[in-house]
C-alpha positions in Angstrom: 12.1 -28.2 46.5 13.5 -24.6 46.0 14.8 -25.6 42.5 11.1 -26.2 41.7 9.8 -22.9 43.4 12.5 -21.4 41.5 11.3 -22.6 38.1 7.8 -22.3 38.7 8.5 -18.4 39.6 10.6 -18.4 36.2 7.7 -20.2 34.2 5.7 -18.2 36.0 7.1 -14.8 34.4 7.9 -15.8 30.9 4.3 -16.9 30.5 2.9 -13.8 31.8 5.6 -11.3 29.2 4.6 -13.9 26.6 0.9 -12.4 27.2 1.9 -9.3 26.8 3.5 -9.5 23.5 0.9 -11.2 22.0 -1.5 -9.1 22.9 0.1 -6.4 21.1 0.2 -8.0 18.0 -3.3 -8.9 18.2 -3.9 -5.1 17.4 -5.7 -4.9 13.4 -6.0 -1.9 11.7 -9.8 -1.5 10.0 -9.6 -2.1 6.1 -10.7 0.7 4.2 -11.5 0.9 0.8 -9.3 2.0 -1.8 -12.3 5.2 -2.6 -12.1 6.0 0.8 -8.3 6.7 0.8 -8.1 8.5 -2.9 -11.2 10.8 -2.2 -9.4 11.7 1.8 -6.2 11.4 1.2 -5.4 13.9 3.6 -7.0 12.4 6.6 -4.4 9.4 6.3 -1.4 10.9 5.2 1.6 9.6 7.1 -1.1 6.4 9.1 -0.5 3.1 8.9 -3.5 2.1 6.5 -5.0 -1.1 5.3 -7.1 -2.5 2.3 -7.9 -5.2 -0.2 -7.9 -5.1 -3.6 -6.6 -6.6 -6.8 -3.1 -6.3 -8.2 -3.6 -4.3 -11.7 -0.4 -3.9 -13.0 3.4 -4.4 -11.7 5.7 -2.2 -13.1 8.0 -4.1 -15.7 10.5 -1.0 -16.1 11.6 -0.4 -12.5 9.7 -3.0 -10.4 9.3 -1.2 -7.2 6.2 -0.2 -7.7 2.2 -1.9 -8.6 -0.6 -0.5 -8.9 -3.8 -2.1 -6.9 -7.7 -1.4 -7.4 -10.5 -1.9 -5.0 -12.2 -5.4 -5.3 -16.1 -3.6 -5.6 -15.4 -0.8 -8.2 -11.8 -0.7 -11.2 -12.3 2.1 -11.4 -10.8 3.1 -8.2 -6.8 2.5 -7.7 -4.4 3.4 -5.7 -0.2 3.0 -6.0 2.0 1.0 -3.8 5.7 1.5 -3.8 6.8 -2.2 -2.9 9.6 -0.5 -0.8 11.9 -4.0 0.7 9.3 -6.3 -1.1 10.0 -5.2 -4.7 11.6 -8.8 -5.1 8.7 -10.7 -3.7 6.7 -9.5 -7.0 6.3 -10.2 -10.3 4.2 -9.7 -13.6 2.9 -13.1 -12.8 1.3 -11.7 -9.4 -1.2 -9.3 -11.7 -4.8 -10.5 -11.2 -4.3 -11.4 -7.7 -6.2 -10.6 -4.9 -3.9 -8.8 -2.5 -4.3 -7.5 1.2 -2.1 -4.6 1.5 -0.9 -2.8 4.9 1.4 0.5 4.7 2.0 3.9 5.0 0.0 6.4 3.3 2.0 9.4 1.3 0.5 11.9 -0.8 2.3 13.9 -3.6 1.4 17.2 -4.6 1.3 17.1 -8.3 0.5 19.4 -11.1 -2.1 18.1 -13.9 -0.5 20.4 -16.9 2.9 19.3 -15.8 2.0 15.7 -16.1 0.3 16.5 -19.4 3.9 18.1 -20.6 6.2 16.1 -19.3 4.6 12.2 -20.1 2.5 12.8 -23.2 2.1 9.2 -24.5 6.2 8.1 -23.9 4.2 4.7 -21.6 6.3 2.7 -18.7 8.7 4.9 -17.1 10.4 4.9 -13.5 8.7 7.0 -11.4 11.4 8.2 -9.6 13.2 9.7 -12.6 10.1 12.0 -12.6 8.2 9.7 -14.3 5.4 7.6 -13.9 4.0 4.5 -15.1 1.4 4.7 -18.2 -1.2 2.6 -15.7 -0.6 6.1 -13.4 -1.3 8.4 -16.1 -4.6 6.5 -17.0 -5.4 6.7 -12.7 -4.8 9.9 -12.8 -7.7 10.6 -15.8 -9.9 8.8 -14.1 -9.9 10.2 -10.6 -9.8 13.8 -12.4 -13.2 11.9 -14.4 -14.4 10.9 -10.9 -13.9 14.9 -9.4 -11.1 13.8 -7.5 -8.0 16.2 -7.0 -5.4 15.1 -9.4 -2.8 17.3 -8.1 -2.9 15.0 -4.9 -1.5 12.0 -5.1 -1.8 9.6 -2.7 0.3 6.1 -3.0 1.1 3.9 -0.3 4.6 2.6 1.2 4.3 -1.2 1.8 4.9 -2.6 5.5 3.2 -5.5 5.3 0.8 -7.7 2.5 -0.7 -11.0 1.8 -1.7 -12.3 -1.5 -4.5 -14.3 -1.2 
């Protein structure tokens, strides 16, 4: 009889830490949209963010880095740097819808710099001080759009889902 107490009492307390953790991990995040993160990027620099959108372009020359625009509007995109996921993408992942969790960065950038250093040389590692052609082309647009192009924001995958 006390070996059943006793493992009741044990049940008992496993069940009830076992609550407890997966309550945690029920915690979401809100998505936001991709506009929402390149016209603030300020008020999520260094927060966990989320957001869907559609994989644009992987870059071919170093890999560790794709670029991802919102679902509702191309015209809008933001960087990811695939961080410890880099080999769980690939060219063939471009056109897929992607659900994307991370950190949010910003880089303080210098539009005439860009302009000097990149003219139209296309794919190049971003950090050899170069960026991606796709990047250069985001840039323009956001500038087009009367967003700060000396502001980069890009995002540090944690955590994603293609769908």
């Amino acid at each position: 009889m006390k070996k059943l107490i006793l493992i009741l009492i044990a049940g008992f307390f496993m069940a009830s830490c076992g609550t407890q953790t997966s309550q945690q991990a029920e915690i979401t995040l809100e998505p936001s949209l991709i506009a929402e993160l390149v016209y603030e990027p300020m008020n999520y620099e260094g927060k966990t963010v989320q957001f869907e959108g559609i994989i644009s372009h992987i870059c071919q020359h170093s890999g560790d880095k794709m670029r991802v625009v919102q679902t509702t509007d191309d015209t809008y995109s933001i960087q990811v740097m695939l961080m410890d996921f880099l080999n769980q993408f690939e060219a063939g992942h471009e056109g897929h819808e992607v659900l994307v969790t991370g950190v949010m960065r910003i880089e303080v950038r210098n539009i005439d710099e860009l302009e000097d250093d990149h003219g139209d040389h296309g794919d190049h590692d971003d950090h050899d001080g170069h960026d991606c052609a796709s990047t250069e082309v985001a840039v323009r647009r956001l500038a087009e759009r009367g967003i700060n192009p000396d502001i980069r924001p890009y995002v540090e995958l944690t955590a994603f889902e293609i769908r």
